[in-house]
Every structure is written in C-alpha cells, then in structure tokens.
C-alpha positions in Angstrom: 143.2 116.1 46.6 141.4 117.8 49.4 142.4 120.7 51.6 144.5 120.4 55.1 141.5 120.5 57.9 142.0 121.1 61.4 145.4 120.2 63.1 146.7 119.0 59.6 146.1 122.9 58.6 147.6 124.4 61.1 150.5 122.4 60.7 150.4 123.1 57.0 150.3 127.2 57.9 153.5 127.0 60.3 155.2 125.0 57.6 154.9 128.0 54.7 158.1 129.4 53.5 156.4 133.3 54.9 155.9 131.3 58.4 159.4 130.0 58.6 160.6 134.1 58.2 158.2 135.2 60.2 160.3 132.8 63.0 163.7 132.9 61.5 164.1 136.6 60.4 165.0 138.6 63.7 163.2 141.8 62.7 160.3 141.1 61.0 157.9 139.1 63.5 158.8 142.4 65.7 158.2 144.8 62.7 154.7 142.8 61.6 153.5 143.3 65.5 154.3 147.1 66.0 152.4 147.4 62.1 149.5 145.2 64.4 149.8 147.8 67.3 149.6 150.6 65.0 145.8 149.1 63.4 145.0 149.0 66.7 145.9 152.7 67.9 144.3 153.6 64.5 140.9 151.9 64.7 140.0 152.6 68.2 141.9 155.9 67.9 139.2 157.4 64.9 136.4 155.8 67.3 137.0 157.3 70.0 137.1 161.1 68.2 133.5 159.8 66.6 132.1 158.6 69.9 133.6 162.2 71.7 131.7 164.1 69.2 128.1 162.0 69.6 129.2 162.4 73.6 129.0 166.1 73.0 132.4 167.2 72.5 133.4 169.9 68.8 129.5 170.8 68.4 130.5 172.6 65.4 131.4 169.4 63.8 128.7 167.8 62.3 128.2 164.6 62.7 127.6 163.2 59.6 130.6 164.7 58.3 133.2 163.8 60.6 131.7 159.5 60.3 132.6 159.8 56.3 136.1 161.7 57.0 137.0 159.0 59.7 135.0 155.8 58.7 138.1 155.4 56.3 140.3 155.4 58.8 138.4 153.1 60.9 138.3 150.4 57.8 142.1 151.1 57.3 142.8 150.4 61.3 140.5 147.1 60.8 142.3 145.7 58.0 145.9 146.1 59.1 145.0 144.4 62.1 143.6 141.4 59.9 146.5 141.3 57.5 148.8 141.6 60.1 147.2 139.3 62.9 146.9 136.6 60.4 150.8 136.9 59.6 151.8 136.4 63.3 149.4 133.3 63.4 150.8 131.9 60.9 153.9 131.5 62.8 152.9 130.4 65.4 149.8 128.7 64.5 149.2 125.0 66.2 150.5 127.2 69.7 148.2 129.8 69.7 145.1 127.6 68.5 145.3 125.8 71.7 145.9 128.4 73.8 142.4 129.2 75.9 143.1 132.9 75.9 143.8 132.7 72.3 139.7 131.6 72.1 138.6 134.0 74.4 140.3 136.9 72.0 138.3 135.4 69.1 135.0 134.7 70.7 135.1 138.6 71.9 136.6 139.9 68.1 133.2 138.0 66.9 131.0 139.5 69.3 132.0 143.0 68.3 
C-alpha cells in the first residue's frame, strides 16, 4: 500500500482523531497557539539579547559565554514552534495549504 500524496494527504491529516480535537475541543486549538506564541517570544526573545550583546550592549559579558547559555533556549523556542505549528496544520490542513499567504510564510521560514 503506498502513502497518501498531495491532496489525498492532507485530507488524510485533517481526518486524524488529534485533528478532529484540535477542531472539536474548545480549548485546546487556543491553548496549542498561545504554546506557538510563546516559541515564538522565546526564540526571537534569546536572539535578540545575543544580537544586543554583538551590537555592543553588557561588554562584560563575553560573548562566547552568553551564545552556549542562550543557544539552548533558542533550540527550545525553535522546536515548540515546530511541534506546535504542525499541530494547528493538522487541523486545518487542505485550508491553509492553499492559502497564498500560507506559502509566503514557508518560503520565508526556508530562507531563514
């Protein structure tokens, strides 16, 4: 038997039991985006204290020091976004794919 492709895939993700309570349960979709806003906040958060230092900012910091304490952080930021941008798609997955802005956001995620 071979694996769902394209359209047939999609359809296949929307039709999983964790898809159907991502739609059906009224708190969780909400709980599984605020957990996605929170990745966010955290990876560009421990960024942006990195790129203040190389701009100049906390001299007595050193460098090297500060990228292992908040590289961590960064990684951690990075994957709850995955985990938790791949459980939204799934609910929603045959609407998003053909939405054009939907593209656009993962055309840019692949250029960073």
């Amino acid at each position: 038997m071979h694996a769902p492709a394209g359209p047939a895939l999609l359809a296949w993700l929307e039709s999983t039991a964790f898809a159907a309570a991502m739609r059906q349960w009224l708190w969780l979709y909400p709980i599984v985006e605020i957990a996605h806003i929170a990745g966010i906040a955290l990876a560009v958060g421990s960024i942006a204290m990195f790129d203040l230092r190389v701009l100049g900012l906390s001299r007595t910091l050193p460098v090297r020091a500060l990228a292992r304490h908040l590289l961590p952080w960064t990684w951690a930021g990075f994957a709850i976004v995955a985990a938790t941008g791949a459980m939204m798609f799934t609910a929603h997955a045959t609407e998003f794919w053909s939405n054009p802005a939907f593209a656009v956001k993962l055309a840019l995620i692949g250029l960073a």
